[in-house]
N, C-alpha and C positions, 0 to 999 in steps of 0.2 A: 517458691516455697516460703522465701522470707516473708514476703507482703500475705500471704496468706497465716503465718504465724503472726504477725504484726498484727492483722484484724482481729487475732483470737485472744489479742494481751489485757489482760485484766488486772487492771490496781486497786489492791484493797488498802484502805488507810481514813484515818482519822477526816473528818469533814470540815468546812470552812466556816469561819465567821471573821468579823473584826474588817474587813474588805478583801480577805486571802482565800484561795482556794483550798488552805487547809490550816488550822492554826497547829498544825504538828512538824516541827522542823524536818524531821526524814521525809515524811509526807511529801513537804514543799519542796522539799531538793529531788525527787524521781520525779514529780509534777514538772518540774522547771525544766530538766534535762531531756523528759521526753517532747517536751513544747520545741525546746531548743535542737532536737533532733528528726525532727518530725517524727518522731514514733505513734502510730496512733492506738492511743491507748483508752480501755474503757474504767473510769474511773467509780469503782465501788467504796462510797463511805462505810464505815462497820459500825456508825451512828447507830442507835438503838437497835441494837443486836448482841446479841450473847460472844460475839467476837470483840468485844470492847475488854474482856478481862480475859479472852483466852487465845486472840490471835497476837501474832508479832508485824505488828505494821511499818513499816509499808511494806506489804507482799506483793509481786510481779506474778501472777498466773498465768502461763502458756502451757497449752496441752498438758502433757505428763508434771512440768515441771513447775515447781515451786521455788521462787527466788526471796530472799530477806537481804536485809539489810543494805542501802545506799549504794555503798563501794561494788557489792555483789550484785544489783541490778543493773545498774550503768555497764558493767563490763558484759553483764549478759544482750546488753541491748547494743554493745557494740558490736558482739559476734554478731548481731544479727542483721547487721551494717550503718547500725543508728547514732552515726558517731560524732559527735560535737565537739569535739576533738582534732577531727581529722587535719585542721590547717598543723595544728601547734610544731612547734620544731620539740628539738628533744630536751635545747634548754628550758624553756615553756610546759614543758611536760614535767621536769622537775620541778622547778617551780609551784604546780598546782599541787603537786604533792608534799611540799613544805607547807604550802598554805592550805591545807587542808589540816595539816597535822596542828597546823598551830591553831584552829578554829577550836581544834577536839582538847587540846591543850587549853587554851587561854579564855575563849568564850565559853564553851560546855558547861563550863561548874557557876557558872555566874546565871547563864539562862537556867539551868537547873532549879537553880538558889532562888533565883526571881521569881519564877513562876512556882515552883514549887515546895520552899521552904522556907520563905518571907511569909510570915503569917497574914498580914494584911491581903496580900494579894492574893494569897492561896482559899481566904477567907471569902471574900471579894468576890474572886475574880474565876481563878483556875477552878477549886474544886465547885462553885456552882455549874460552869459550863461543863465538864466532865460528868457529874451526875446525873445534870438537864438531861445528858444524850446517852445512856446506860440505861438500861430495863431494870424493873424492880425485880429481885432485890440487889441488881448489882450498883445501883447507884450509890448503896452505900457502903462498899468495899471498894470499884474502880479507881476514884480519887486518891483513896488512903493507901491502894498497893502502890500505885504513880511516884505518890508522895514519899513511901518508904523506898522506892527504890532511888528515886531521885538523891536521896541523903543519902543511902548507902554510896550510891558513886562517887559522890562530891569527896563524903570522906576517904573514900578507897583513894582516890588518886590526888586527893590536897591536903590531909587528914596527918603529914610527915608528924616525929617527934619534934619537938613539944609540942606541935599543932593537930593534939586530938579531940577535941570538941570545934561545933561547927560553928558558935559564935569566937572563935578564936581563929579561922582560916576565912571570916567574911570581905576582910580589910584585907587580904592578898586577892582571893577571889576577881573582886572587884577591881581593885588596881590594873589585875593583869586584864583584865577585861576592856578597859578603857585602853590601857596601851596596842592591846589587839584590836581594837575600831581605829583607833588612829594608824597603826600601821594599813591598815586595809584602805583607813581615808586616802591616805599619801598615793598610796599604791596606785589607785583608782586615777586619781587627779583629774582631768577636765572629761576623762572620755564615757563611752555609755559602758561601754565592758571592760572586763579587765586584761584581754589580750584582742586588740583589732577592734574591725567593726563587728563580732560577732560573736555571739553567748557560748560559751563554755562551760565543762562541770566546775570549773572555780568557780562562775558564774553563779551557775544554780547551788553549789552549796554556801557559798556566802548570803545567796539571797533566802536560803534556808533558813542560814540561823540568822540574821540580821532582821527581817522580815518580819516575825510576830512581837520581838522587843520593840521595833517601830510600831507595827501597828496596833497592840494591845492595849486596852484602856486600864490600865492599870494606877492602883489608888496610890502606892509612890514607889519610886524609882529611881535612883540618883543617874543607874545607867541608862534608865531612855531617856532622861533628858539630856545627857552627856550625850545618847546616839543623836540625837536630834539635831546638834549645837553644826553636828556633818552636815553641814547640806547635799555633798555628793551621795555619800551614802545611801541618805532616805530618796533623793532623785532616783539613784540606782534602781531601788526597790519599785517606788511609781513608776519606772519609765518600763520597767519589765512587766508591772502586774496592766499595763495600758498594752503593751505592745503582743505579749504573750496569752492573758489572761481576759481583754477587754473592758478592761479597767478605763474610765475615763476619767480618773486623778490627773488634774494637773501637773506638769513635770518643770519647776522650775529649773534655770541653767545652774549646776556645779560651780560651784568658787576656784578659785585656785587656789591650793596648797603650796606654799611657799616656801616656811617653815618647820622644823625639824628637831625637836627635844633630844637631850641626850638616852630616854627609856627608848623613845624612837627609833633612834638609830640602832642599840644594839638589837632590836627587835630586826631591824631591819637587814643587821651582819648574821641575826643568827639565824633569819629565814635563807639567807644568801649561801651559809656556811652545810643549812638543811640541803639544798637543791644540790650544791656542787657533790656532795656524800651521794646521794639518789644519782644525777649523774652518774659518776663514776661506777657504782655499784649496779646499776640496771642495762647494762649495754642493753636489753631486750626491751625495752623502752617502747621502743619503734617496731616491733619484729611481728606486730602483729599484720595476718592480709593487711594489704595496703589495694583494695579497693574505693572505687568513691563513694562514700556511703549517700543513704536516701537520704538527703536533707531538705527542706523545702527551702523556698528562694528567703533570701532575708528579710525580715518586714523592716521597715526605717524604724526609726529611733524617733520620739516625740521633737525632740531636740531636730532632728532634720527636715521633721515634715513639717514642724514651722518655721525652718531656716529657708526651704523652698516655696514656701506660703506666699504667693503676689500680695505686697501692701496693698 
């Protein structure tokens, strides 16, 4: 019954450019995780269609039911035994759960801001390609509702007193943003994933939101040049869109991270101080069936299959 709902799963979400399968971070985190789970999924753009102003993307459609939202797809694609997941211990499972909280935390308001409340780029960049792919007349509303909602968030959740206008919370934004790629850089260090040899939803939601800041051409940016300066990072992102997506990008080898700033660290006690709470608090962590889910055999890593490469 599973594999039989599995043929019938349909993703609707925003389409790709830039060299990504989707340039919409939710998008690219359900795309990444059903790769990395073998789910096979039939993936519908809502590209020029009247779903570009009136659907909530990424949607999961199987039979009756109707999935939103990232967190809520992945856990429906686990019931259905598509689990990428399934090594993780239960420390490793809190874990992905701090770092996830700190993505929505620390990067969120910053990719927001970039794409969509930097004038230059929104000019540029964002609101041309969102219009390009909306039907007349909604090309000239989809961008500006994007845009408006984008600002609402920013300030909802960064917007504290005395930081109530949005060029007054830019220079935290950002700070925090840079600290959160280097925490992630550290994190990472020489390997292709971020737990083992094998892609996870930490996995696919880092490469979510890391993944169009890297690949967007965007007219400036202080933070993708700063993502950039990563080299694991952006390796990360190629080695996934080569291995997953058939990307034939280049993947040079990761550097080593050695070093360690004092933003660093606390960043790195307070993800530490996140997982131990989660921990403690989710004894059901683990409680879910403990079947082997469908996963397909793991494809190598670029990085292996030229370490195995006869000179």
């Amino acid at each position: 019954m599973n594999h039989n709902m599995a043929a019938a799963m349909e993703l609707r979400c925003w389409g790709g450019d830039w060299g990504l399968p989707s340039v919409h971070t939710e998008s690219l985190i359900v795309q990444a995780y059903a790769k990395f789970s073998g789910a096979k999924v039939t993936v519908s753009p809502i590209d020029w269609t009247w779903k570009t102003l009136t659907a909530t993307v990424p949607e999961l459609l199987c039979g009756d039911a109707a999935i939103q939202e990232p967190t809520n797809i992945l856990n429906f694609l686990r019931k259905q035994k598509f689990n990428a997941d399934y090594e993780l211990t239960a420390r490793q499972g809190a874990d992905t759960m701090a770092y996830i909280a700190l993505l929505e935390e620390k990067l969120r308001p910053a990719l927001l801001h970039t794409f969509w409340v930097d004038a230059e780029n929104y000019a540029n960049l964002t609101r041309p390609w969102f219009a390009s792919r909306s039907p007349f007349p909604l090309n000239f509303f989809v961008p500006n509702h994007y845009a408006n909602t984008a600002l609402s968030r920013i300030l909802l959740t960064k917007g504290e007193a005395p930081l109530h206008r949005i060029t007054e919370v830019e220079g935290k934004i950002y700070s925090d943003a840079k600290e959160c790629l280097n925490l992630l850089s550290y994190r990472l260090g020489t390997a292709d994933y971020f737990f083992g040899n094998l892609p996870t939803s930490l996995d696919a939601f880092v490469f979510g939101f890391v993944a169009p800041m890297y690949k967007a051409s965007l007219t400036c940016s202080p933070l993708q040049s700063h993502l950039r300066q990563l080299d694991n990072l952006t390796s990360f992102c190629d080695n996934i869109l080569a291995v997953y997506f058939s990307s034939d990008r280049p993947c040079p080898p990761p550097p080593v991270q050695e070093t360690m700033d004092a933003n660093l660290q606390k960043l790195t006690q307070l993800v530490n101080k996140e997982s131990n709470l989660i921990e403690k608090m989710d004894d059901n962590l683990r409680s879910s069936p403990q079947h082997k889910p469908h996963r397909p055999d793991p494809k190598p890593s670029l990085a292996s299959e030229q370490s195995s490469t006869p000179a």
